[in-house]
N, C-alpha and C positions, 0 to 999 in steps of 0.2 A: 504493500500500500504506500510505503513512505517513499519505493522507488517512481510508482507512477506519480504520484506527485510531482516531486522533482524531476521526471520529466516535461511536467507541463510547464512548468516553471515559462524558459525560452518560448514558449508559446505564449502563451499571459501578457508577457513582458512586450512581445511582437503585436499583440490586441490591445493594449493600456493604450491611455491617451497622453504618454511621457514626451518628453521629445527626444529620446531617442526611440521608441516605440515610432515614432510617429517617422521620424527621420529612417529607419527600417526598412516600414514599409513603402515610402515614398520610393528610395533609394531602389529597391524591388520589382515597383511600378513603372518607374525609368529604367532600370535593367532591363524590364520584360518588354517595354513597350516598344523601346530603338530597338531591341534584338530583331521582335516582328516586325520594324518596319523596315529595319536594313536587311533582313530575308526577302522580305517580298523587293526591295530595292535589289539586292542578288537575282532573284529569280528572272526580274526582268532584263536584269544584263545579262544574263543565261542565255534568254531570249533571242535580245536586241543583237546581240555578238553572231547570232546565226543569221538575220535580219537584215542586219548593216554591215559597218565596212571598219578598219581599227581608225580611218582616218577622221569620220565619223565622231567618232569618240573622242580625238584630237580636239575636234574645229568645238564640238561643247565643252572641254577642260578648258580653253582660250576663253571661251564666253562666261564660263562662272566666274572663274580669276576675275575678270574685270567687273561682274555682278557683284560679286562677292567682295572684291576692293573697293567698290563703289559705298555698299554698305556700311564696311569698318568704318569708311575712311568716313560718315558722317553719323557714327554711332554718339550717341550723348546717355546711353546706360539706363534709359525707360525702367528696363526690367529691373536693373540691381535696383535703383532710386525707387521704387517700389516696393521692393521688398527688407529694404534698410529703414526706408521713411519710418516717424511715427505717427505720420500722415499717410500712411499706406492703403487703408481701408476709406479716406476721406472723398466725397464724389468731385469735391470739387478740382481736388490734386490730382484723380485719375482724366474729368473730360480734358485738362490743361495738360496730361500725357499723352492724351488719348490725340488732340489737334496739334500737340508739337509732331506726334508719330506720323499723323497725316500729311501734313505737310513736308514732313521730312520724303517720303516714299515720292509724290509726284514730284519734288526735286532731280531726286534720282533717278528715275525715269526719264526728265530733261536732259541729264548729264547722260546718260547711258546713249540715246541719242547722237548728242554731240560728241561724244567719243568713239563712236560707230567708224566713218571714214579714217579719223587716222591711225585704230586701228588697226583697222584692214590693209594697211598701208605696214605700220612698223611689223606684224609677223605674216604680211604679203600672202594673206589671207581674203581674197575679195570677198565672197560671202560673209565673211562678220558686216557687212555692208549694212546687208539685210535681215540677218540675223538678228541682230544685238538688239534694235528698238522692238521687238516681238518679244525678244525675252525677258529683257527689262522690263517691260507692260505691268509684272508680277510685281513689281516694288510697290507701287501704285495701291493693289490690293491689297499686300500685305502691310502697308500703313493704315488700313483700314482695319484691323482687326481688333478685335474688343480688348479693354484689360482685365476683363477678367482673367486670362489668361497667366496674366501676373500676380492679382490676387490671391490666384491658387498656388502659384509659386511662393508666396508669401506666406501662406499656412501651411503648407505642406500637403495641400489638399489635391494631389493628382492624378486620381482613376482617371477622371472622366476629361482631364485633357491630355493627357494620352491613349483616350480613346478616341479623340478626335482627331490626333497625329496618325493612328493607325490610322482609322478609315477614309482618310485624305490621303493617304500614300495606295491606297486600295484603289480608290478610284483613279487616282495619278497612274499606275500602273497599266490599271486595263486600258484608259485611254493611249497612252504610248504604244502601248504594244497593239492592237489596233491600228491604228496609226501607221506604224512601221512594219505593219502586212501588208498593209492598203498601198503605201506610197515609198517602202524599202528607199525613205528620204532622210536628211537629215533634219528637217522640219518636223518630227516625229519626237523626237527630243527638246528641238526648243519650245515647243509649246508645252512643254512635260513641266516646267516651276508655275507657268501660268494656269496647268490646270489644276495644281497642287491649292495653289495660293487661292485661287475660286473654291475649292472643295472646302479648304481647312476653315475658310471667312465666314461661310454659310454654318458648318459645321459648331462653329464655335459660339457662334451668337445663339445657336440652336439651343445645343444642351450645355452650357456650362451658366451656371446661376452667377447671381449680381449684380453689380449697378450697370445700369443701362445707360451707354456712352451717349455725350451729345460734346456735341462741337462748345467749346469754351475755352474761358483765357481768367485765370486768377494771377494777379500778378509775383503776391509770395510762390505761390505754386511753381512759377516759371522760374522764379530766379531758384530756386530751391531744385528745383530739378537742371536746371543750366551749372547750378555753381557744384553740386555734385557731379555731374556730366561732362562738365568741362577735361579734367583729366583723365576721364572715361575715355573721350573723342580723341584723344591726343593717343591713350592709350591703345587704341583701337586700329588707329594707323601704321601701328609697331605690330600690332598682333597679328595683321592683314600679311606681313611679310613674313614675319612666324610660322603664319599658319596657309599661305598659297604663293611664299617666294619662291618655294621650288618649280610648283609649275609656270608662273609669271617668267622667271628665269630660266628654266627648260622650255619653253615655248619659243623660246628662240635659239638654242642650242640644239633641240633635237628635232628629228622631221616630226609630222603631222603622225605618219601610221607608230612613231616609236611613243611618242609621246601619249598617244593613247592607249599602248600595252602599259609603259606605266605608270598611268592612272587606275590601270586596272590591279597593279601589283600595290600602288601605293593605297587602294580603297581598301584591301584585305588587311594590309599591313596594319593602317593604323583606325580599326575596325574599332579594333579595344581600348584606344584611346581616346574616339570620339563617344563611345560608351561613357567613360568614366567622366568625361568631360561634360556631357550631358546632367550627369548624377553631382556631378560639383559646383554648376550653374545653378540648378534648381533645390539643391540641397544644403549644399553645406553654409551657404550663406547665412540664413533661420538658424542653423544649427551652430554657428561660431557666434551669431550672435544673441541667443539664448545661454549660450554656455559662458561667456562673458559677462552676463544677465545675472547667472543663477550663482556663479565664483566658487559652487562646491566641488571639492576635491572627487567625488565619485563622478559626476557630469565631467571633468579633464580627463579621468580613466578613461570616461564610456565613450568619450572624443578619442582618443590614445586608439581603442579596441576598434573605433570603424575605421579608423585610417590603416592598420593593420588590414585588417581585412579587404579595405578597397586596394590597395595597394598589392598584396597577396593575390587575387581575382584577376587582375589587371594582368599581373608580370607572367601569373600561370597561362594566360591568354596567347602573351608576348611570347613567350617560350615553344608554345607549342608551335606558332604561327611560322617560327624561325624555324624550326626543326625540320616541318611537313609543308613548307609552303610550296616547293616546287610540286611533290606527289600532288596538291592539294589543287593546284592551277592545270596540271596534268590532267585529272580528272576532270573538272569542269570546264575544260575551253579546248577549241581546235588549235592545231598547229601553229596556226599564223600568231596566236599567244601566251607560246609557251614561255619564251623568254623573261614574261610576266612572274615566274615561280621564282628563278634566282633574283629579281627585284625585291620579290615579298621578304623572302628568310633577310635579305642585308635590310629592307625597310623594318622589320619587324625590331631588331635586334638595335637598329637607331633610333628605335622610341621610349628604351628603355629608360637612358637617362631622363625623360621628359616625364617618363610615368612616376619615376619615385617622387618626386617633386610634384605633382601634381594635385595634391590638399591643402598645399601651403598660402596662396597668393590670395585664395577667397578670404583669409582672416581679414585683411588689408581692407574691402569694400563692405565686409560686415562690421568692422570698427568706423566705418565712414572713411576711413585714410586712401581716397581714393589717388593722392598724388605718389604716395611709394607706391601702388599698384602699376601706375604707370613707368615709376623706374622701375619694374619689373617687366612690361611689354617693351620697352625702350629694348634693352640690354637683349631678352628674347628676338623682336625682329632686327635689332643689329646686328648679334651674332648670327641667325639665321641667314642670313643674305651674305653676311660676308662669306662665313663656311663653305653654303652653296657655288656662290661663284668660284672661289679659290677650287674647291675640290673638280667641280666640272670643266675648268680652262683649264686643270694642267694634268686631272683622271680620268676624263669623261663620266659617264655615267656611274660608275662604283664610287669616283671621287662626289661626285655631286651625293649621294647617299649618307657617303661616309660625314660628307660636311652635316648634314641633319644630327647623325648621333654628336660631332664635335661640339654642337650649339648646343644641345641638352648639357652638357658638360659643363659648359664653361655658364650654361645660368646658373645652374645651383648654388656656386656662391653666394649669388644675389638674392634666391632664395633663401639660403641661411638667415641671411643680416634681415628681411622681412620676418623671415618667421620669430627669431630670437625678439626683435623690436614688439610681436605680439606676444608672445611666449606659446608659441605651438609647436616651436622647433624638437623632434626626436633624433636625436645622433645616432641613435643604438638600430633605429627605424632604417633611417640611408646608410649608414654602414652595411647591414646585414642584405640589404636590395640591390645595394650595387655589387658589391661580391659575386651573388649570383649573376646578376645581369653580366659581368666579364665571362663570369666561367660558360654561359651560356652563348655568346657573340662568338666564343672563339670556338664552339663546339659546332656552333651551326652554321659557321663558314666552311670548317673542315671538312663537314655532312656532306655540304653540297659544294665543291669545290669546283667538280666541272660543268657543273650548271652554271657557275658564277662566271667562268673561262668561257662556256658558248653563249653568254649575256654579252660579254666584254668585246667579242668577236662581230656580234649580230648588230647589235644596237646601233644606229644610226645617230650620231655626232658628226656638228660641224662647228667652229667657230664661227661668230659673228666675225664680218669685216666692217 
């Protein structure tokens, strides 16, 4: 009797309405929900890869980069500033997010636009011509999307908007594929974030509860959301080259058909770190700042035991991905992207550094100290780009990799002196993660050694003149 008991215990604990109970099963909800929707995002590139062409998947890697720099580079932190506020649940602070968010999106759709021609022009690409203002259109929408969205992110509260990310990538999918039976084009893809962005807007006003947005302007509101925002934006422009210098800067080092194999090696690769990266956006922020809240010595523990464990989750992920990722790419793709496998295991094993560190930076936006956050993006997209380019002008393709894992490296310092300045820093944590992560980098080069010699051989590099 007393063992089933203390079996239930971990169950109890995982049902209570604690904040770590609550941060749990959040953390679980976002585990499960990206897993489904990056499967059904797999399935369709299953698909799409028998459907189209790798060059295809080229000319849409060129077109997010610039979607997706377009965004960084005018983020002001909606979401953090929502979920930090003690203004958070106030209507009048969300419609004054909800009209900066709008106006922000048809912005970007202007600029997206106007960056179209030259473009097309610097990676001598003509169709981004016509492309880019069709796919940009999405920004437009997605500044129209409710806050509730954030709200939930703010409690912790997120069945039901991750059920709305799933069945918005559901519909996203059929239409693509569809799409790309009918007209085996590459217009089958750009219209794929536009019909995402329509699904999820509808979806979300649908069923998620809350105050009901209307267009407004509170003046405290703005300046409170600008002046936390402000280092956000700044930060964002650093994180832009963090997190897509490498394709911005292989986009013009490798052809169109290379550069689309790896996108395909780099989407596998860092699978597991746009997971965890998900789970630390919508989580840990509540949870670093409750725990700062609550100063008891067992809430530091119970912080201490998820970062273990997220950390733990992550690397076992990492590991395997390095180990099996050629068999892995073997298995699911034809010929013309095998070379995709020996990408995955060297991408896999250069994200390691990035993962151990990756619990640390949210203390910084949960204490409000959004300007060392940003000397943390600074330092991340500087190293990042430098790495990149050094490794790709003088190793091609393995060097350009190898620079991703160098930049993990060399932030963690920086990490340190953030975490320590909050006091979240574990020594005993990144000792024990990086240990591993070496003796695994060099294991899973070894593994696959002549996968990585017919990558080095196949792979299409050229210098820029």
């Amino acid at each position: 009797m007393r063992v089933a008991v203390m079996s239930l215990r971990p169950v109890q604990k995982l049902l209570g309405d604690g904040l770590m109970a609550r941060a749990a099963r959040s953390s679980a909800i976002v585990f499960t929900g990206y897993g489904v929707s990056q499967a059904l995002r797999l399935a369709s590139n299953l698909i799409l890869t028998r459907l189209l062409f790798p060059e295809a998947f080229g000319m849409m890697t060129l077109i997010s980069v610039i979607l997706i720099g377009l965004t960084l580079f005018s983020d002001i932190g909606i979401s953090p500033s929502i979920s930090q506020s003690k203004r958070g649940d106030d209507p009048a602070f969300l419609d004054t997010a909800y009209s900066l968010q709008a106006i922000r999106g048809v912005g970007l759709w202007l600029a997206a636009c106007l960056l179209a021609y030259p473009a097309s022009l610097f990676y001598d690409a003509p169709d981004l011509l016509h492309y880019l203002p069709v796919a940009s259109f999405a920004m437009v929408i997605i500044g129209l999307n409710t806050t509730r969205i954030y709200t939930a992110y703010r409690h912790l509260q997120l069945g039901r908007v991750t059920f709305v990310d799933v069945a918005a990538h559901v519909i996203q999918l059929v239409v693509i594929v569809l799409l790309a039976w009918m007209t085996r084009s590459v217009w089958a893809l750009v219209v794929g974030d536009v019909i995402y962005a329509i699904a999820h807007l509808v979806l979300a006003k649908t069923f998620l509860a809350g105050h009901r947005n209307r267009f407004g302007w509170e003046k405290a509101a703005a300046h409170e959301l600008i002046h936390f925002g402000k280092w956000i934006f700044i930060s964002t422009v650093f994180n832009f080259f963090a997190q897509q210098g490498d394709k911005l800067v292989l986009g013009k080092y490798f052809s169109l058909g290379t550069l689309g194999i790896y996108n395909i090696g780099y989407y596998f690769g860092t699978f597991p770190l746009v997971i965890a990266r998900e789970i630390v956006n919508r989580v840990l922020i509540p949870v670093y700042r409750d725990v700062a809240e609550d100063g008891s010595p067992e809430s530091a523990r119970r912080l201490i035991q998820m970062r273990y464990a997220m950390t733990g989750s992550l690397m076992a992920m990492l590991i395997l991905l390095a180990i099996s990722g050629h068999a892995l790419i073997n298995t699911l793709y034809d010929a013309r992207y095998i070379t995709a496998g020996a990408m995955l295991v060297l991408i896999a094993a250069a994200m390691m550094p990035e993962a151990i560190g990756i619990s640390y930076d949210r203390a910084a936006l949960a204490a409000g100290d959004s300007k060392r956050f940003f000397v943390i993006s600074a330092a991340r997209g500087t190293f990042g780009v430098l790495a990149l380019l050094i490794g790709v002008h003088f190793w091609g393709a393995v060097g350009a990799i190898a620079g991703i894992g160098a930049a993990g490296l060399l932030l963690h310092p920086f990490l340190i002196w953030l975490a320590v300045k909050h006091r979240v820093w574990d020594p005993v944590h990144d000792l024990l993660f990086f240990s591993i992560a070496a003796a695994t980098a060099i294991l899973a080069v070894w593994w696959n050694l002549d996968e990585i010699h017919h990558m080095i051989a196949t792979a299409k590099v050229v210098r820029p003149e």
